[in-house]
N, C-alpha and C positions, 0 to 999 in steps of 0.2 A: 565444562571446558571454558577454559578464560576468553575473555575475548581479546581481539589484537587490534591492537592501535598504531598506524603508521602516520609519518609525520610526511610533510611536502606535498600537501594535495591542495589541489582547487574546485573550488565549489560557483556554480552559475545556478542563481533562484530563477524558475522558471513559474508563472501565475499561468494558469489555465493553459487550454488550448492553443490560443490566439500566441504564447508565444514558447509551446513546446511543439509540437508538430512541426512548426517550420524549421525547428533545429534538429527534432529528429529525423526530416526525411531529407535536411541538407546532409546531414550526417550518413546519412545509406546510401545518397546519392553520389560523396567521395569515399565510401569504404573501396579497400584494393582487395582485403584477403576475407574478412569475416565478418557475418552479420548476428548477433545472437540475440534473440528478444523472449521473455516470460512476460503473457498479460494477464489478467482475469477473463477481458472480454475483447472482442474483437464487431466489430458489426458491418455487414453490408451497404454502410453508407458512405458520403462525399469523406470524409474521413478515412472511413476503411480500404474505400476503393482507390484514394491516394497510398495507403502505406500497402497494397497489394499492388501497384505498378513500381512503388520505390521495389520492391523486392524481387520484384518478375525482373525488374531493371538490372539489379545487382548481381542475382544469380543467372543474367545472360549473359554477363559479363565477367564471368568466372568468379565471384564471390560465393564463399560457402554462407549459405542461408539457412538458420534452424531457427522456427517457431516454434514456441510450446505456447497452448490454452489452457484453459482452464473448460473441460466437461460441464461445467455446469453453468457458466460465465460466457462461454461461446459455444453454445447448444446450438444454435437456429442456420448459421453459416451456409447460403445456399450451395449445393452440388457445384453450379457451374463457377461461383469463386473458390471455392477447393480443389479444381483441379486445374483452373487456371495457373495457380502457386506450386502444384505438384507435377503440373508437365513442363514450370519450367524449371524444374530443379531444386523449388523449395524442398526443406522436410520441414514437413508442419506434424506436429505432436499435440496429440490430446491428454493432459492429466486425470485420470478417473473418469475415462469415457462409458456414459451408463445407457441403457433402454428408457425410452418416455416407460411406465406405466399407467395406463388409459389415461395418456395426453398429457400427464405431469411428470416432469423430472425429477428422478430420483435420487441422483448424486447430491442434498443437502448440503452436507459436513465436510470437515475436512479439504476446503478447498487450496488450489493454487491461488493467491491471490496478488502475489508480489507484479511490479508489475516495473520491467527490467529491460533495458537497451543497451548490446555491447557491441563497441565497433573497432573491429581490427584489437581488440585485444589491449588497448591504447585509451579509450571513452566511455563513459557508460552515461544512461538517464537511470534517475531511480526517484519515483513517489509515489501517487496515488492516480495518477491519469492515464486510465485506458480510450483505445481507440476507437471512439466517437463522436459522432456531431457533436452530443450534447456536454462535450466539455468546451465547446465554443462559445464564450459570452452572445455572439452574435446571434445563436440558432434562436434562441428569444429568452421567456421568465424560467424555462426550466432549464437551464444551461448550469452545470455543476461550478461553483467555486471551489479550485483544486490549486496542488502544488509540485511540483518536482526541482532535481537538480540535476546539473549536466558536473562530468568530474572527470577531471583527470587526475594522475599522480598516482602510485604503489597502488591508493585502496582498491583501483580498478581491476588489480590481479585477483584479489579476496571476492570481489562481487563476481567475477570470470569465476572461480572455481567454487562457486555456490552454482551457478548456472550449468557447467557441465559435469559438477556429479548427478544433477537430475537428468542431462541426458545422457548419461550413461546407462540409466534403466531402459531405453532405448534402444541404444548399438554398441553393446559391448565387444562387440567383435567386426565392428565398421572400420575398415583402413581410414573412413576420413574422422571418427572418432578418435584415433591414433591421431592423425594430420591434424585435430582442434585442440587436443590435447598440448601437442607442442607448441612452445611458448623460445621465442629468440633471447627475450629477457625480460624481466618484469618494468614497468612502467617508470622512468626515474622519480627518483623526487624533485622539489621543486625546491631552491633556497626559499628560505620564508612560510615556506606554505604552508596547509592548514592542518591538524592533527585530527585524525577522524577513525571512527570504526564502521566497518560493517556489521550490521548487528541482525540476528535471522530469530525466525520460531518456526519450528519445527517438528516434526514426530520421534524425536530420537536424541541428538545429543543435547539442542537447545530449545526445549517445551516452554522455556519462562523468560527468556533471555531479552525481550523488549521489554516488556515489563518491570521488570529487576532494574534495567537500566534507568526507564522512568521514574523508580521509587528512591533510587538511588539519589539522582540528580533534586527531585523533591524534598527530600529529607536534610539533602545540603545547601538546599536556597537559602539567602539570607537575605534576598532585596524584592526579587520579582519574578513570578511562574505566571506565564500565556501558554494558555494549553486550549488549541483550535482543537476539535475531532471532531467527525462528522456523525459517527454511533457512538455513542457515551452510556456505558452500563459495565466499569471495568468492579474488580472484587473489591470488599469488605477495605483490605488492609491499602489499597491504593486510596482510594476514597479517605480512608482514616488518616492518610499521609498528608493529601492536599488540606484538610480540617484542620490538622495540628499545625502547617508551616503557617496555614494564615491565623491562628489562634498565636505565633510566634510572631506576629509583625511581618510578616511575608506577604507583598502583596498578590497573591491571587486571584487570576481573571483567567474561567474559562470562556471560549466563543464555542455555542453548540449551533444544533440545526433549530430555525425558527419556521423556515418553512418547508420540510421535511421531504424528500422522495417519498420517507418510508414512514406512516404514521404512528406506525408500532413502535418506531425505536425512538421516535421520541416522546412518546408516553411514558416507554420505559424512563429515560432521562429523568423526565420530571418527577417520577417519583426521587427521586433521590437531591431533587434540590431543596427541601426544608432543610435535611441532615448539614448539606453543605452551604447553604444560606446561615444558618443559626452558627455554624463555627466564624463566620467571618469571612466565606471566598463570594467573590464576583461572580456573578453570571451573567454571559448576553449572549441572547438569538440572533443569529445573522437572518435577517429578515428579505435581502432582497433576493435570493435565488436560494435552490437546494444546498447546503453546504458538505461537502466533499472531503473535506483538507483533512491531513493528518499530519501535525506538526505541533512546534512546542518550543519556547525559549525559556530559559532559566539566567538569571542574574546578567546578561548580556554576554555570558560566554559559553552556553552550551545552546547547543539547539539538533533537532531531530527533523527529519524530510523522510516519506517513507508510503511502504503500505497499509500497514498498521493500523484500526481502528481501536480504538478501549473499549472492548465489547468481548465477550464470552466467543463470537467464534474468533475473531482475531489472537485473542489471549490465548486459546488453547485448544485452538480446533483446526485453522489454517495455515497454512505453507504461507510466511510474512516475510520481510524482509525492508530495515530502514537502515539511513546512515546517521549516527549519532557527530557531531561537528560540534567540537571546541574551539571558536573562533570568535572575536569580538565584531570583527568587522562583517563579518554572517549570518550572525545573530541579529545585529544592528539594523540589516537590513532586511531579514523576516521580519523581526518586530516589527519594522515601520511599515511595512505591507500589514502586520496586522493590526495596529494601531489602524491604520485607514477605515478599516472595515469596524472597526470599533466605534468610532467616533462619526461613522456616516450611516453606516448601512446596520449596527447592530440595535437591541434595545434590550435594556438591563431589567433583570427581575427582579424583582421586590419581592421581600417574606412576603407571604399572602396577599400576592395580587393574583394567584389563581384560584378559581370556584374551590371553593372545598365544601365534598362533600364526607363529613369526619368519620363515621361511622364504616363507609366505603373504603376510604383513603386508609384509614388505621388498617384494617384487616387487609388492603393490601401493600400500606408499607410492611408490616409484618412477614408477609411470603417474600418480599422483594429483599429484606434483608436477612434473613434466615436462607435465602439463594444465594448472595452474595458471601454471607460468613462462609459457605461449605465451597464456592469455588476458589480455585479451579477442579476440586475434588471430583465433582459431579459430573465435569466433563471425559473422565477419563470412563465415563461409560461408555463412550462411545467408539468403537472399533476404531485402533490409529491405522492411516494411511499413510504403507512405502510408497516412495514414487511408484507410479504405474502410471506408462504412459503408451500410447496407441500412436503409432506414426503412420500417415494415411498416405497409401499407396491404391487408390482405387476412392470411389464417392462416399461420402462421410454416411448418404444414408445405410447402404450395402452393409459399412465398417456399425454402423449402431445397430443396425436388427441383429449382427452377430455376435454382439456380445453378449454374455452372458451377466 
């Protein structure tokens, strides 16, 4: 299915915590009719416990309030904040709500991961920052470097009706599902404004459709690719895209994780940087905190904001969702946020400035790329996920022990 591109939008780059949350919950604190938010993860802290008073606030005050989580992302969520939200009107929804088996969660794959703010039908946030401390630079060294966008203009209608076909697995037959549905008119445009897409991954009509759009915009650079991700392990032929533009005179710079939440994934990375070192692309660690971000500029007029990692589950396993932005003066200004991080806080790899141990490394570039050539193939072993969601009417632990 093609994707759709409307014109007259505006875009607001938001860097971490420090200065989304304060526009997210000015923003729920003036919604009049609707509040609709998808996260990954939601947590019990100074954070969380601010956007569950923005919401007990809005829904006492007659705002319709729907949260969707993510089962696996927002597992732990104590009783007494769940029903906080649900006796006052929230409906809070669980995507792929599973049973611990002896004490580990089960729900892996296939996650909700998008992580989405709609207000009155009128605004949206769309990136990578879910609600917690530690997307606060402040909370201390493990504070996530992340990004989002605030957006008015038509694309808000496209992101609204990606949000409530997932809730419609929920209340198909809810009057205030009929009531969310309707729409007065769609969002105008803006003279001048910015031309953008919303671009989703999916279980159904859009499995590739970030992807595509990244190899797309790759294959047509002709000056400069900055491609931030936080997990970097995307297929065979994306990788062979970024080789060949910089083998083109393309200057190519990724920013990955130097110092990792997760150390797996970036072990994974490095295996694949001799491959992309020896064609000609840049590499640099962002060194001074966990790196988060999922973003990306190309020749000073495209650029992407999203949930999206380049990684096997993002690529073809979870529920994504990013905004693709053709704009010079948007681009202009991610760049130069990431340029900062470039020139301060990252540090570039050199061919063989890491141990090798050849004998190791060989036998396992080999699997690492013999995995790559076959995906996304490999992934579709694994059972796709319809929406399914659990909307909690009673204490979430009650709601887990009964599902099957």
């Amino acid at each position: 299915m093609p994707v759709k591109w409307t014109e007259g939008n505006a875009f607001e780059l938001l860097e971490n915590g420090e200065e989304f949350f304060p526009a997210v919950f000015d923003a729920i604190a003036a919604a009049r009719s609707s509040v609709i938010i998808e996260t990954f993860i939601i947590f019990d802290d100074l954070v969380g416990q601010e956007l569950a008073q923005a919401l007990i606030n809005a829904a006492q005050r007659g705002v319709h309030v729907e949260v969707t989580v993510d089962g696996y992302g927002t597992a732990d969520l104590p009783d007494a904040y769940v029903n906080e939200l649900v006796q006052a009107g929230v409906r809070l929804h669980f995507f792929d709500l599973k049973p611990r088996r002896f004490g580990l969660r089960t729900n892996l794959f296939r996650r909700l991961h998008r992580k989405i703010v709609l207000i009155d039908s009128e605004l949206a946030f769309v990136g990578g920052i879910n609600f917690s401390v530690d997307h606060l630079i402040k909370s201390g060294p493990l504070a996530k470097q992340d990004y989002a966008v605030k957006i008015t203009g038509p694309i808000v209608a496209d992101i609204e009706r990606d949000t409530l076909r997932l809730l419609e697995a929920a209340q198909k037959k809810s009057s205030l599902w009929k009531r969310l549905r309707w729409r007065r008119r769609p969002p105008s445009a803006q003279p001048g404004g910015i031309v953008a897409a919303w671009v989703i991954r999916d279980n159904d009509e859009h499995t590739n459709d970030i992807e595509r759009h990244y190899r797309h915009a790759i294959r047509a650079a002709q000056r400069e690719i900055t491609l931030a991700n936080a997990y970097f392990f995307p297929g065979y032929s994306l990788l062979r895209d970024l080789r060949r533009a910089a083998k083109r005179g393309v200057k190519v710079r990724l920013i990955l994780q130097g110092e990792p939440d997760m150390r797996w994934a970036q072990f994974a990375a490095t295996m694949l940087y001799d491959y992309l070192l020896s064609g000609g692309v840049q590499i640099y660690e962002y060194c001074e905190r966990p790196f988060h971000g999922k973003v990306a500029t190309v020749d000073g007029q495209w650029a992407t904001v999203g949930s999206s990692n380049l990684d096997p589950l993002s690529l073809a396993l979870n529920i994504e969702g990013n905004v693709i932005i053709r704009d010079a003066a948007f681009s202009a200004c991610l760049q130069e946020r990431l340029d900062c991080l470039l020139e301060s806080q990252c540090r570039p790899v050199e061919r063989g400035s890491r141990p090798r141990r050849r004998i190791q490394r060989m036998l396992v570039g080999v699997f690492v790329f013999h995995f790559l050539r076959r995906f996304p193939a490999w992934a579709n072993k694994f059972p796709a996920k319809q929406p399914q969601l659990t909307t909690l009417e009673g204490d979430l632990e009650d709601l887990q022990k009964g599902e099957s």
